[in-house]
C-alpha positions in Angstrom: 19.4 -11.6 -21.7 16.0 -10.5 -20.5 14.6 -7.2 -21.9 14.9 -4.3 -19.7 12.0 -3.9 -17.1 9.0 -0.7 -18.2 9.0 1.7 -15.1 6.9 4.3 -14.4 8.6 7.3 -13.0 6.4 10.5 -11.4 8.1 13.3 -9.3 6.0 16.3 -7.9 8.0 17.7 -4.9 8.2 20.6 -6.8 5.9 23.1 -8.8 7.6 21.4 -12.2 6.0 18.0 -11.3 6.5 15.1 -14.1 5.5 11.6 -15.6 7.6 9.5 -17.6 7.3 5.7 -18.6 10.4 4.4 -20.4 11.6 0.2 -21.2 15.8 0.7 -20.4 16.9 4.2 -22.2 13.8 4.4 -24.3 11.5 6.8 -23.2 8.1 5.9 -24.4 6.1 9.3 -23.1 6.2 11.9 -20.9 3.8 14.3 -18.9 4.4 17.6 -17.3 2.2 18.9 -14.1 2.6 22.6 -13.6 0.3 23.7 -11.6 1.4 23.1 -7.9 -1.8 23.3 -6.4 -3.6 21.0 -8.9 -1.0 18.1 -8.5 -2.9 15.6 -6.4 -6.0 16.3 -8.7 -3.5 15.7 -12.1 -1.3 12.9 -10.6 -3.0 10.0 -11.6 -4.8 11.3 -14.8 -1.3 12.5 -16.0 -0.1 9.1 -15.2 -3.1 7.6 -17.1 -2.7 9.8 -19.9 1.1 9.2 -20.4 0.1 5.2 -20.5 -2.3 5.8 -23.1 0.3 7.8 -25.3 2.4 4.9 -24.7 -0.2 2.2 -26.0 0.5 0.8 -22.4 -2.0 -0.8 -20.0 -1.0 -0.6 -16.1 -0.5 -4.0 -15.7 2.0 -4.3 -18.4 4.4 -2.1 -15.9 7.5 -3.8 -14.4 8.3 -1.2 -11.6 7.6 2.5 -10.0 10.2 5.0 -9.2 9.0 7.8 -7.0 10.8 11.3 -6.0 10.5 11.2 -2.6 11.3 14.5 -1.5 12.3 16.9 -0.2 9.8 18.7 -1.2 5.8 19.9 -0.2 4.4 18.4 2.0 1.5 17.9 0.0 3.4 17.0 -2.8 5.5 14.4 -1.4 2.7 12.8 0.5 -0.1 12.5 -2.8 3.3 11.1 -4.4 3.8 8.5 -2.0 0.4 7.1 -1.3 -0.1 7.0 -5.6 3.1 5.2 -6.0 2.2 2.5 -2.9 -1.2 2.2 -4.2 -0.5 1.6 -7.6 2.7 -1.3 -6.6 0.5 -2.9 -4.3 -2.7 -3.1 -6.5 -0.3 -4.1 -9.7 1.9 -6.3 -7.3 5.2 -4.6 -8.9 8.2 -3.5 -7.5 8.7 0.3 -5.7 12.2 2.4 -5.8 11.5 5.4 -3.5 14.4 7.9 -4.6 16.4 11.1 -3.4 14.8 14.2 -5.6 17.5 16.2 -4.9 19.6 13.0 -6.0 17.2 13.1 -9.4 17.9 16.9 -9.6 21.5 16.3 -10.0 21.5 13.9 -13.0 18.5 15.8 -14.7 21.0 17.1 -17.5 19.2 16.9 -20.7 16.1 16.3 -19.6 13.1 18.1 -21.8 11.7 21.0 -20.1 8.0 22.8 -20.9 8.7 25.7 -22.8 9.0 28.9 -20.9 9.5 26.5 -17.7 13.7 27.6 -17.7 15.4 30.2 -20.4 18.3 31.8 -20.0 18.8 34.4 -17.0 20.2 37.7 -17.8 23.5 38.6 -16.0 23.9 35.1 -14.3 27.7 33.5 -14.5 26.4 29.2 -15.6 27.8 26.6 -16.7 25.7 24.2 -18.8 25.0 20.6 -17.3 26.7 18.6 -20.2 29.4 20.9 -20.0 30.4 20.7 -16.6 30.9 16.3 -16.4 32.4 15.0 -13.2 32.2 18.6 -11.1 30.6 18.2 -7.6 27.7 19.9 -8.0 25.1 21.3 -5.0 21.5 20.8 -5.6 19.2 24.1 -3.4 15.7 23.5 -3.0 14.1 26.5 -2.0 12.5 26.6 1.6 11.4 30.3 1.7 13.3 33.1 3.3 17.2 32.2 3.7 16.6 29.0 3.9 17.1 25.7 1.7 17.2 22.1 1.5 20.4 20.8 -0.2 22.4 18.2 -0.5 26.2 17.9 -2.9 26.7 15.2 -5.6 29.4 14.0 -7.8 28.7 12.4 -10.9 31.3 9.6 -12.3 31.1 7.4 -14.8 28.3 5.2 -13.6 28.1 6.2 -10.3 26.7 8.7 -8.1 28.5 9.6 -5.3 26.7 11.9 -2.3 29.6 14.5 -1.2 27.2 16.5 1.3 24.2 14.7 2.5 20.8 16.1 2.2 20.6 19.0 4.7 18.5 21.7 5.6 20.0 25.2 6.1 20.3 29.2 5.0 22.2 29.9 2.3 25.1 31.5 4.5 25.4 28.2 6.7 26.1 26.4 3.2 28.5 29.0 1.7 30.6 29.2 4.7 30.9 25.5 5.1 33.0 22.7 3.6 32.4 22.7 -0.3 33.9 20.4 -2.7 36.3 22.4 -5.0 35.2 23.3 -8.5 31.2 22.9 -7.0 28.6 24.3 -9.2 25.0 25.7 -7.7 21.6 24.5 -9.6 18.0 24.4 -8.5 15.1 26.2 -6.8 17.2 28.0 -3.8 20.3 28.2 -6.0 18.5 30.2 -8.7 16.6 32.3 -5.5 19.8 33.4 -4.3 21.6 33.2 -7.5 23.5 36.9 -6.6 24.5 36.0 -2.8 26.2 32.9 -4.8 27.9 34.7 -7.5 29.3 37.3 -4.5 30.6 34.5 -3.3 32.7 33.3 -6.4 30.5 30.2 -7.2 29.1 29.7 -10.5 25.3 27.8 -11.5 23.8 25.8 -13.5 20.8 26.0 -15.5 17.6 24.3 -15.5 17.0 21.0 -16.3 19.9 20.6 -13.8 18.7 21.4 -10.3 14.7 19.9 -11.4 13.8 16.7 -9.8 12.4 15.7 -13.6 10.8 11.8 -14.2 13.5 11.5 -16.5 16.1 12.3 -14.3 14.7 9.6 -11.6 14.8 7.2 -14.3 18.1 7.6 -14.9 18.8 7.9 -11.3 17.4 4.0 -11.1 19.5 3.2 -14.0 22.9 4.3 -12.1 21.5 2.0 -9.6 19.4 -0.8 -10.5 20.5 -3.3 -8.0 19.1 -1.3 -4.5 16.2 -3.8 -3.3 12.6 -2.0 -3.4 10.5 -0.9 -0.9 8.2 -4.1 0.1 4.2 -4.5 -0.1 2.7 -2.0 2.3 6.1 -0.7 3.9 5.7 2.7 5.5 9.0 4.2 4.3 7.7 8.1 5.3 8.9 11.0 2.7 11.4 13.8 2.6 9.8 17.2 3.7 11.4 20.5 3.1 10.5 21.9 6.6 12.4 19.4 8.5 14.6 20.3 11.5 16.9 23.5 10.9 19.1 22.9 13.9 20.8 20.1 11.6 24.3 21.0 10.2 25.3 19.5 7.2 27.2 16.4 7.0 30.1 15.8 4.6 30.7 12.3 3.6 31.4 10.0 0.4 28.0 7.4 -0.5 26.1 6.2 -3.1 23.0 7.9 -3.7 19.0 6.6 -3.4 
């Protein structure tokens, strides 16, 4: 049996960007972008610097796993054209991925400190304690408004419940929900209180952060998805998309 492949994973659709580099579940090193602004300036230093703290050189990577949004349009855009540059010039394979889909399976990923504490007066549920609950990731779009999308985690398998959307808060509260969902992430934190009102409960940070880790183990639930081909111009996620779109309720496996 051949050893597993050494990816490169790198997420910034979010102020909480991240860099990890793991071979199978081992994760080698890891690097943390904070600053929003400074993320197309950091991206590929931090992905430089978390080689060297590897003792890896570029070419020995196997694969790139990208968060692809929804997020920034900045961010997603500086992610994109790094991750196709770097799998083109290094002739490796490219796994563009859901970051709302890496926020859901984020549970126990390692955090910056003072990143996410504990929240005064919020009702959560901790990640690990909550195993096989639907839960709906919120990015926050400013205002009312969100980008979300509803997972269930299984065994080995990611299921998509409610497909990624854009809406308010409201339209997502009055709609179908899975029963026994849980809240997490940017807009779900944002509007933790209209939630609670509402008899919902959230989880914490790392769930609801599109984290490195989390795409890593997002490409571990499904290593088998074909990647992107040389100089394909798959287009990112943005988090201002169309708001007229309602969201959609159906049963797949998650990219």
């Amino acid at each position: 049996m051949s050893p597993p492949a050494l990816l490169l994973a790198f997420d910034v659709s979010t102020p909480v960007g991240s860099i990890a580099l793991a071979r199978g579940e081992e994760l080698l090193a890891r690097e943390f972008l904070l600053q929003a602004r400074d993320h197309a300036a950091r991206l590929l230093p931090g992905i430089s610097a978390t080689l060297d703290r590897a003792g890896v050189s570029p070419r020995d990577l196997e694969g790139i796993v990208v968060g692809k949004g929804p997020g920034s349009f900045t961010g997603v855009r500086i992610a994109a054209a790094t991750a196709r540059g770097l799998a083109i010039a290094l002739g490796i394979p490219l796994w563009p991925r859901s970051s709302l889909a890496a926020a859901a399976v984020s549970d126990g990923s390692t955090l910056p400190e003072g990143v996410a504490g504990p929240i005064p007066g919020l009702a959560v549920e901790p990640g690990a304690g909550a195993p096989g609950r639907p839960r709906y990731i919120l990015f926050d779009a400013r205002g009312d408004r969100v980008y979300g999308a509803c997972f269930k985690l299984g065994g080995e398998r990611l299921e998509v419940l409610v497909r990624p959307h854009p809406a308010t808060v409201g339209e997502v509260l009055s709609g179908r929900l899975p029963a026994g969902v849980l809240f997490a992430g940017s807009g779900a934190l944002r509007h933790a209180a209209t939630i609670l009102e509402s008899g919902h409960r959230l989880l914490l940070p790392p769930t609801g952060i599109p984290t490195a880790e989390g795409l890593l183990r997002l490409q571990a639930l499904s290593p088998d998805d074909s990647p992107e081909r040389p100089g394909s111009r798959w287009e990112p996620d943005y988090l201002r998309g169309s708001w007229a779109r309602r969201p959609t309720v159906g049963r797949t496996r998650s990219r």
